[in-house]
C-alpha positions as CSV (number, residue, x, y, z in Angstrom):
1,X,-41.6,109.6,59.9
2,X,-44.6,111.2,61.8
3,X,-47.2,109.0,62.8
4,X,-51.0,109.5,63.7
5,X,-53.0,107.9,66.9
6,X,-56.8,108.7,68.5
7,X,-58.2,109.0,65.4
8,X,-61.0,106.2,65.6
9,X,-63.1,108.1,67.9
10,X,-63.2,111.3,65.1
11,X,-64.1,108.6,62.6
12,X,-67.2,107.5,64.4
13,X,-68.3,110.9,65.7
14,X,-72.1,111.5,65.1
15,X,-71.1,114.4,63.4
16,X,-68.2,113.3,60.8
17,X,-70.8,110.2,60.2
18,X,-73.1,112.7,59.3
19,X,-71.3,114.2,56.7
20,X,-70.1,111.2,55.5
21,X,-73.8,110.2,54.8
22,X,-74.3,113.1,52.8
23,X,-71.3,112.9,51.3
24,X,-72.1,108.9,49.8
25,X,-75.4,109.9,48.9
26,X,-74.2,112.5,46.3
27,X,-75.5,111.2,42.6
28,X,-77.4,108.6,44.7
29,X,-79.8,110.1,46.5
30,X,-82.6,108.4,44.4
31,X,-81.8,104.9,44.9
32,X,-83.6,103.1,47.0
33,X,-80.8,102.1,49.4
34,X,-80.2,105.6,49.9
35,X,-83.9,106.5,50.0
36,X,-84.4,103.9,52.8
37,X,-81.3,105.3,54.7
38,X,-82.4,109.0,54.6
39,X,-85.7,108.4,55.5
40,X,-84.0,108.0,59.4
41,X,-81.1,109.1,58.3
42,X,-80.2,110.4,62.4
43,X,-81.6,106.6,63.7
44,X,-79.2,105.2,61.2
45,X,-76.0,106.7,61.6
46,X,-76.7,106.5,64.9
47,X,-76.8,102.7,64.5
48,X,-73.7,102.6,62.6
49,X,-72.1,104.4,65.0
50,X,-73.1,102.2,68.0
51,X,-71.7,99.2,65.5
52,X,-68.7,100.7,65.1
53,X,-68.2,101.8,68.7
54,X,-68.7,97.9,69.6
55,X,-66.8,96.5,67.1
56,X,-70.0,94.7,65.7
57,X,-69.7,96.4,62.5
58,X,-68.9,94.2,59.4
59,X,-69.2,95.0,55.8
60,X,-72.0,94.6,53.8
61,X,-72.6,91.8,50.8
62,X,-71.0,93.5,47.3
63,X,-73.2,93.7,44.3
64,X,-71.4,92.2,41.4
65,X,-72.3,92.6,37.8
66,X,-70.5,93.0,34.2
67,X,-70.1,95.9,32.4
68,X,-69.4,95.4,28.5
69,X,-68.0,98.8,27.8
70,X,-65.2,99.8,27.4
71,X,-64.2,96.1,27.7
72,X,-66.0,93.4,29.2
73,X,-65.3,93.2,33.6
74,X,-66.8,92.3,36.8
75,X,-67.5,95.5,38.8
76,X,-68.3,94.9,43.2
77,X,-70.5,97.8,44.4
78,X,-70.3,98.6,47.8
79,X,-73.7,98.8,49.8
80,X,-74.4,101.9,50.9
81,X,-73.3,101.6,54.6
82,X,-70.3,100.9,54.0
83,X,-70.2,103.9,51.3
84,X,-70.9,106.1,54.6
85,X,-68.3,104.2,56.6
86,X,-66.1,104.4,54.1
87,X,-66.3,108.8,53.5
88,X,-66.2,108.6,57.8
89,X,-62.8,107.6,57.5
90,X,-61.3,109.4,54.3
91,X,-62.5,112.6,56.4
92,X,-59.8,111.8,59.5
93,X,-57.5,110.1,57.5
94,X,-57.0,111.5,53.6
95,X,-55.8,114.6,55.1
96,X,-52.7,112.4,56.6
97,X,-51.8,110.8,53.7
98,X,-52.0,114.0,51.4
99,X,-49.6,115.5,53.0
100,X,-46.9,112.4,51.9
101,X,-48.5,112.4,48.4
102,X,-46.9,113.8,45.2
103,X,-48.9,116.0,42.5
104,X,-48.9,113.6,40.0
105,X,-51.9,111.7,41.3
106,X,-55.8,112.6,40.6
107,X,-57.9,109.9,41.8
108,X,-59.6,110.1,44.7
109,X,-58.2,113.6,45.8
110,X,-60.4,116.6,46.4
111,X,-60.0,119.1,43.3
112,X,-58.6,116.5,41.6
113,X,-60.1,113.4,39.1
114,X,-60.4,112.5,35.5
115,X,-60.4,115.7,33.6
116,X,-57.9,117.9,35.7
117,X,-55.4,114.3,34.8
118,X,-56.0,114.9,31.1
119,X,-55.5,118.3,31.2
120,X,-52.1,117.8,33.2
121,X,-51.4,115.1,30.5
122,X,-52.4,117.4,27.3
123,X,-49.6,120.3,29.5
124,X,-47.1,117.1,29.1
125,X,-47.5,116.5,25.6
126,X,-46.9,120.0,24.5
127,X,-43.4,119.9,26.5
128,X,-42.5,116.2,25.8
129,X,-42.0,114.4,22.3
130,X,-43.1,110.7,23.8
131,X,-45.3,109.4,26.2
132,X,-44.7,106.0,27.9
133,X,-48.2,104.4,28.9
134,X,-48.6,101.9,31.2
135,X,-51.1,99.9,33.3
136,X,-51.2,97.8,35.9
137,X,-52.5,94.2,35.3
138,X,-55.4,93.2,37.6
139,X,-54.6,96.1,40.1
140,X,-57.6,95.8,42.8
141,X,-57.2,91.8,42.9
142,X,-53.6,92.0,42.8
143,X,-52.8,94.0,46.0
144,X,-51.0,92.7,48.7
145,X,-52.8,93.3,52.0
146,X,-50.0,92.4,53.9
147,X,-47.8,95.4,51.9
148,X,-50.7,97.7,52.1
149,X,-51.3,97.7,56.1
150,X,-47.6,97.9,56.4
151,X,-47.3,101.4,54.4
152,X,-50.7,102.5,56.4
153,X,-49.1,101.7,59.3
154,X,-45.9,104.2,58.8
155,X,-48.8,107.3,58.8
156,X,-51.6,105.4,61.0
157,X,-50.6,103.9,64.3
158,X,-54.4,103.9,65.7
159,X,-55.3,100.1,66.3
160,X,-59.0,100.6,65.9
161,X,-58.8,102.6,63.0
162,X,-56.5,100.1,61.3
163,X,-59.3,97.5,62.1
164,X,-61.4,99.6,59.4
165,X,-60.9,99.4,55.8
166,X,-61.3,101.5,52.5
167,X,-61.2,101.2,48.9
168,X,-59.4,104.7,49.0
169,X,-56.3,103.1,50.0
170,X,-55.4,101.8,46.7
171,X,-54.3,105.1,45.9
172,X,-52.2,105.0,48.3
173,X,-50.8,101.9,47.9
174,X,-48.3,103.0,45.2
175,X,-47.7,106.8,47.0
176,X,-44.2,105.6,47.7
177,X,-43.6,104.1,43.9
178,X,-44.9,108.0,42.8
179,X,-41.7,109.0,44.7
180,X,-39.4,106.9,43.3
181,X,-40.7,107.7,39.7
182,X,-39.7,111.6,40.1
183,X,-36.8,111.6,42.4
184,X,-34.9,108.6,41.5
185,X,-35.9,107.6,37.6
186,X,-36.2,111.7,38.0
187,X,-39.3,112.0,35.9
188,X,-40.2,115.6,34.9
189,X,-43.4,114.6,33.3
190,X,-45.7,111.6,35.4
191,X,-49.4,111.5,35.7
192,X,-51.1,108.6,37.8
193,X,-55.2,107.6,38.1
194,X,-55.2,104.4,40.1
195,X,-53.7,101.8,38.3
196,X,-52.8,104.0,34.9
197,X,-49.7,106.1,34.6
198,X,-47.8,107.9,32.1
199,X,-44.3,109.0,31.9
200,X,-42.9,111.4,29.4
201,X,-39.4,112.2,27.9
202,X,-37.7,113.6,24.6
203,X,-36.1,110.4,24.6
204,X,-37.6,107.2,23.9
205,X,-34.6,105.1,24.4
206,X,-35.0,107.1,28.2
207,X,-38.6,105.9,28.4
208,X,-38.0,102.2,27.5
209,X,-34.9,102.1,30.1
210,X,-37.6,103.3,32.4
211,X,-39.8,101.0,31.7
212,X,-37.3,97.9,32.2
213,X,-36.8,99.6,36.1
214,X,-40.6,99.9,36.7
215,X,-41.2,96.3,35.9
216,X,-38.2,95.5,38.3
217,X,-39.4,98.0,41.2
218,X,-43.2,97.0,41.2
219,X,-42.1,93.2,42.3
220,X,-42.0,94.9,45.5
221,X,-45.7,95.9,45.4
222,X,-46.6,92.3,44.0
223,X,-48.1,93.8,41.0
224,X,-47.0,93.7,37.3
225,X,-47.6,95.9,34.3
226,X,-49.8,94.6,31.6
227,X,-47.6,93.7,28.8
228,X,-50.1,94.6,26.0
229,X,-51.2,97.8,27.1
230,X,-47.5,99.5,28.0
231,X,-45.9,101.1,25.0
232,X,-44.0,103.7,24.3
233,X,-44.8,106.5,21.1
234,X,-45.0,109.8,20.1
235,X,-47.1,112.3,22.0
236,X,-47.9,113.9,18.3
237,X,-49.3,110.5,17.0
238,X,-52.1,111.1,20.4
239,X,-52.7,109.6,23.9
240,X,-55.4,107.8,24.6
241,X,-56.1,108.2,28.6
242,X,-59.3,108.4,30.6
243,X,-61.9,108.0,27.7
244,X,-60.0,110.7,25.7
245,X,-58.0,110.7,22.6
246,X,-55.6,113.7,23.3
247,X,-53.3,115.2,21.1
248,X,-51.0,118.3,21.6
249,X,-53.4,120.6,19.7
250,X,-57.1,119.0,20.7
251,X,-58.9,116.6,22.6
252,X,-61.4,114.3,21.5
253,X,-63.6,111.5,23.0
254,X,-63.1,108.0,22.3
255,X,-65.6,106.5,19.2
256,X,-66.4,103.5,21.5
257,X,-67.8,105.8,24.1
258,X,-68.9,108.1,22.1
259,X,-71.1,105.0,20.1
260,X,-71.9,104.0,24.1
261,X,-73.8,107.0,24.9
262,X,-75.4,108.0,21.8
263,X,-77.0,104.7,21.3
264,X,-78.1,105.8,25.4
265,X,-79.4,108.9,24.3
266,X,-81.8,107.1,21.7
267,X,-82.9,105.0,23.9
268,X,-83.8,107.7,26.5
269,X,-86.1,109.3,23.7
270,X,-87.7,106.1,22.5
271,X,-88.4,105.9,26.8
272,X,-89.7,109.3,26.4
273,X,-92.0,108.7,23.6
274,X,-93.4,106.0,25.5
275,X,-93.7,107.6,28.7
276,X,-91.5,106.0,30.9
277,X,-89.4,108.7,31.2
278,X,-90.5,112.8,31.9
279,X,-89.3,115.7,30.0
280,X,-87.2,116.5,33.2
281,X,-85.2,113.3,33.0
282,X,-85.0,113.4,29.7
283,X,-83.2,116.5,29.4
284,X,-81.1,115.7,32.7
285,X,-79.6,113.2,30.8
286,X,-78.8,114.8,27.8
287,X,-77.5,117.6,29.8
288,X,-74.9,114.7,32.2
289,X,-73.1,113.9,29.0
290,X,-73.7,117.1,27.3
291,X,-71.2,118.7,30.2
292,X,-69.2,115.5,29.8
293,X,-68.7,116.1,26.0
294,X,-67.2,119.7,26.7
295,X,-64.4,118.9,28.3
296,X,-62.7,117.7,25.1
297,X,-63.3,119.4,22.0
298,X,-66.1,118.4,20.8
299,X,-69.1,121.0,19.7
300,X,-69.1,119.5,16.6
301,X,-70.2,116.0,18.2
302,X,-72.3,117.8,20.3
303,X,-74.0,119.7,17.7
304,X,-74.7,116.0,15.6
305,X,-76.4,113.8,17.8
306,X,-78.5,116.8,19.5
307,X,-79.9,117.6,16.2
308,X,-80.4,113.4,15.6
309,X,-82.1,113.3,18.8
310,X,-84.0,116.5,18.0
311,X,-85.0,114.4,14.6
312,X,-86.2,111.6,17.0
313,X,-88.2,113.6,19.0
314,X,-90.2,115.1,16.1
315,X,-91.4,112.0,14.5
316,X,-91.4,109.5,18.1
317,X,-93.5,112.7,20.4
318,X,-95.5,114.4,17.7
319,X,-96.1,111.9,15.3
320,X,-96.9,108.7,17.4
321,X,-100.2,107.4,16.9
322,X,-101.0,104.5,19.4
323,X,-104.4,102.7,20.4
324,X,-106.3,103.7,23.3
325,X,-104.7,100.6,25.5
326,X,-101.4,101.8,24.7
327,X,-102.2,104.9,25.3
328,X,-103.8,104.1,29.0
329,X,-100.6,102.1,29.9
330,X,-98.2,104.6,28.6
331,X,-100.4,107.4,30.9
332,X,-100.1,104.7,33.3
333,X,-96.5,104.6,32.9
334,X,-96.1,107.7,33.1
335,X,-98.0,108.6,36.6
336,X,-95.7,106.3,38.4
337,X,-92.5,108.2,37.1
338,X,-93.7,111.7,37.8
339,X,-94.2,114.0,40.7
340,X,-97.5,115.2,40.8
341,X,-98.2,118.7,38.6
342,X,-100.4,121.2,41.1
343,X,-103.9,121.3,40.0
344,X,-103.9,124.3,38.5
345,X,-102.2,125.2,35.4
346,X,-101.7,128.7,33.1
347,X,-103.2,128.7,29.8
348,X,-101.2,127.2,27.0
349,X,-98.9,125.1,30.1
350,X,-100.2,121.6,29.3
351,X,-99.0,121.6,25.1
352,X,-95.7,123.1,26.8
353,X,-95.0,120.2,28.8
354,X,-95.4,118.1,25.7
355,X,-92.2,119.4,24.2
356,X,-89.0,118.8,25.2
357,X,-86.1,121.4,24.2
358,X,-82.0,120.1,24.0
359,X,-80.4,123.6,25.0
């Protein structure tokens, strides 16, 4: 088995850090962290890479918090330093560990992710007449280091770069159980995101011999399945995977989500109507979910809640009467959230920027 050496100094290359920099600021680039950062951006990866060079370099304090949606957990956000270290390495190393991957998993791959793993699963349930669903219990907490440096260590043999860590490698953790699910249970229909995989067969008596095996083999990983969520069923009856419902025939988003971001989407137009928020963001948001929403089939959905919000904005923008202190803060308000408009303006501009259209 080929193994890889001299690849910390790529990894802390001014250059690759660069990238990687640009790379972790991508949907960020308005945070303040990241403002902060690319204000000198050259001083600071410049920094980093003096840190890592010395071996002074240690990771950052995670930011913890709960999410409710769509159940209740503790998510750890990286700071964004480490973000940057962590792109620096998946730019030497990914590459390495591609090559021993199989095509059944989307996450964390380049031309890969969420929708391309529904659509492979949608492919799967027009060929196969049962899915067997399964998830791993605790997956991130569960993870054996000790296993984990051992199968980095058959690709990477590079003693610095081993020193370095990323989240990335949690997709790799279980390359070698992808293996074993297509050549020796010899799967012909396997999807995998992280910690959730499905397996599909004509057989269901096949797919619950499987899943005796699976619960045997991932002792090896120190992980286990979570007994409530692995079941197998009929593809016809529908799959729910990645905030989808999919079926043969259609796709559709989950109601819980759906609920999620349509009570989002009022709130964003009652921030609107009070000036917190500008037209441009406004619409930005509508227009995130809006190209979220199409990749199942949902124009129907779609249609709905943009004529409720269109409803919203008629009576919360055009019809809001409010007293002249609410009025100064909400102008107030307002100020701090906007750029500034050039001094000039065309006739008939400033009753344009008063309406908002949902396209």
């Amino acid at each position: 088995m080929k193994t890889y050496g001299n690849l910390f100094a790529r990894i802390c290359s001014f250059e690759n850090l660069l990238d990687a920099a640009r790379k972790a600021e991508r949907c960020r680039r308005y945070r303040h962290d990241v403002g902060r950062f690319r204000t000198n951006i050259e001083r600071e990866v410049l920094r980093l890479r003096t840190e890592l060079v010395a071996k002074t370099y240690q990771p950052g304090t995670y930011k913890e918090f709960w999410i409710e949606q769509p159940k209740r957990r503790m998510i750890s956000a990286a700071p964004y330093r480490d973000r940057v270290v962590h792109h620096a390495v998946c730019n030497v190393v990914m590459p390495l560990f591609e090559r021993k991957m199989t095509d059944d998993l989307y996450s964390n791959r380049d031309d890969r992710g969420t929708h391309a793993a529904i659509r492979r699963c949608q492919h799967y349930c027009r060929r196969f007449r049962y899915v067997l669903k399964c998830d791993i219990e605790k997956y991130f907490p569960s993870i054996d280091h000790a296993v984990l440096k051992t199968t980095i260590r058959r690709t990477v043999r590079c003693k610095d770069t081993l020193w370095l860590t990323s989240q990335w490698f949690g997709g790799v953790y279980l390359t070698a159980f992808d293996h074993w699910v297509r050549e020796s249970l010899r799967c012909k229909g396997y999807v995998r995101y992280v910690d959730d995989f499905l397996l599909f067969s004509d057989d269901k008596g096949e797919l619950m011999r499987w899943r005796s095996m699976i619960v045997e083999k991932l002792v090896e990983y120190r992980v286990r399945l979570n007994a409530r969520k692995c079941r197998a069923h009929r593809t016809a009856d529908g799959v729910t995977y990645l905030g989808q419902r999919i079926w043969p025939w259609k796709r559709r988003l989950r109601r819980d989500n759906v609920a999620t971001a349509r009570r989002r989407l009022r709130w964003n137009v009652r921030q609107y109507s009070g000036g917190v928020i500008t037209k441009a963001a406004l619409t930005c948001r509508w227009m995130s979910w809006r190209g979220h929403a199409q990749q199942a089939d949902t124009s129907g959905l779609e249609n709905r809640i943009r004529d409720e919000l269109r409803g919203l904005l008629r009576r919360g923008v055009a019809g809001t009467s409010v007293s002249r202190a609410a009025g100064r803060r909400m102008e107030q308000q307002r100020e701090q959230h906007t750029v500034r408009e050039p001094q000039q303006q065309q006739p008939g501009q400033q009753l344009e920027q008063q309406r908002v259209s949902l396209c």
